[in-house]
N, C-alpha and C positions, 0 to 999 in steps of 0.2 A: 567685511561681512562673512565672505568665505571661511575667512582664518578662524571666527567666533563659531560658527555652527561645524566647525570639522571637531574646534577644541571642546565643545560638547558632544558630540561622537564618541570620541576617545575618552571623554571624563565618564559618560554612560556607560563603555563597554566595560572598564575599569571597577568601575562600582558594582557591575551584574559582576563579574570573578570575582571584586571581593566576596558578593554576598555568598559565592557558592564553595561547599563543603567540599572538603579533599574526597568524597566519597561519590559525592555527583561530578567530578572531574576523571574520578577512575569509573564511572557510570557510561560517561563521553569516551574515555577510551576503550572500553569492553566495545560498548556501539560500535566506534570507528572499524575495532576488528571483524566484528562480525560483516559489518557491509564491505571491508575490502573480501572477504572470502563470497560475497553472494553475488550476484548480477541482479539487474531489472529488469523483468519482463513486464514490457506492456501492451494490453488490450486492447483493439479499436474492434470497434461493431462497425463492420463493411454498413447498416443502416439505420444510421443513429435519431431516425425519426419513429421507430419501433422502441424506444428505450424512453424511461419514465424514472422518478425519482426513486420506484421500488422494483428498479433492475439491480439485480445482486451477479455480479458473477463469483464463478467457484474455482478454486483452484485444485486440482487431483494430483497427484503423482502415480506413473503411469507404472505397475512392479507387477512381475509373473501373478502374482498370487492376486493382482484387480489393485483394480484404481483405489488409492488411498487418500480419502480427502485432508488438505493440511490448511483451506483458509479463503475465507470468503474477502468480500473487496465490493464496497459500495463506487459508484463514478467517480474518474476524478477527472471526471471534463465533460464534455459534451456525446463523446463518444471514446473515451477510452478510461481501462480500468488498471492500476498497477499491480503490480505482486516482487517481494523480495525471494529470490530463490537461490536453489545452490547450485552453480555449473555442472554442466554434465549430467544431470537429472531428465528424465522425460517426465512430460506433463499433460496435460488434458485440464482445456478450460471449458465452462459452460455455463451460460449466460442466462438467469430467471426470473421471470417478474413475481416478487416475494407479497403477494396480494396483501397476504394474513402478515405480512410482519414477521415472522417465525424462525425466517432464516433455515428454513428449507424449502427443499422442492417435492412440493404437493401433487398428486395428482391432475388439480385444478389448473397449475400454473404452468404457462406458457412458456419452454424451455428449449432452447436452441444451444449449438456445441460448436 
């Protein structure tokens, strides 16, 4: 029974490469590169009974010249939020409850850093 459903595994993965074009293959390695060059930085909200389906947090990068925003990030758990970043960068996160939908931070919305 093992041997039948492994050699369906391998007949599946098989068929997904054939379906896929030389160009979604060097798609998959642009990818690869770019995340061996990033790290992951992830999020936890010290109290994740404060957070709701329309907590956004925000991602900044932190430069002489002021915070430069480069990307928002919906939950990806109960209390924490991911972001792909590049080494050696400084950052500033800040966590909002996005009322309107909008994907900004409104005067209105309750916003913690």
């Amino acid at each position: 029974m093992h041997r039948i459903l492994r050699s369906i595994a391998v007949s599946g993965t098989g068929i997904a490469l054939i379906g896929c074009s030389p160009g979604a293959i060097l798609g998959l390695s642009a990818n690869n590169a770019t995340l061996q060059r990033h790290s992951v930085l992830v999020v936890r909200v010290a109290d994740a009974t404060v957070l709701s389906q329309d907590t956004i947090a925000v991602l900044y990068q932190r430069r002489a010249s002021g915070n430069r925003l480069l990307r928002y990030s919906r939950p990806t758990g109960p209390d924490s939020y991911v972001f792909l970043v590049a080494p050696g960068e400084h950052y500033h996160v800040a966590v909002f409850l996005d009322r309107n939908h909008n994907m900004r931070i409104d005067v209105d919305e309750p916003l913690g850093s």
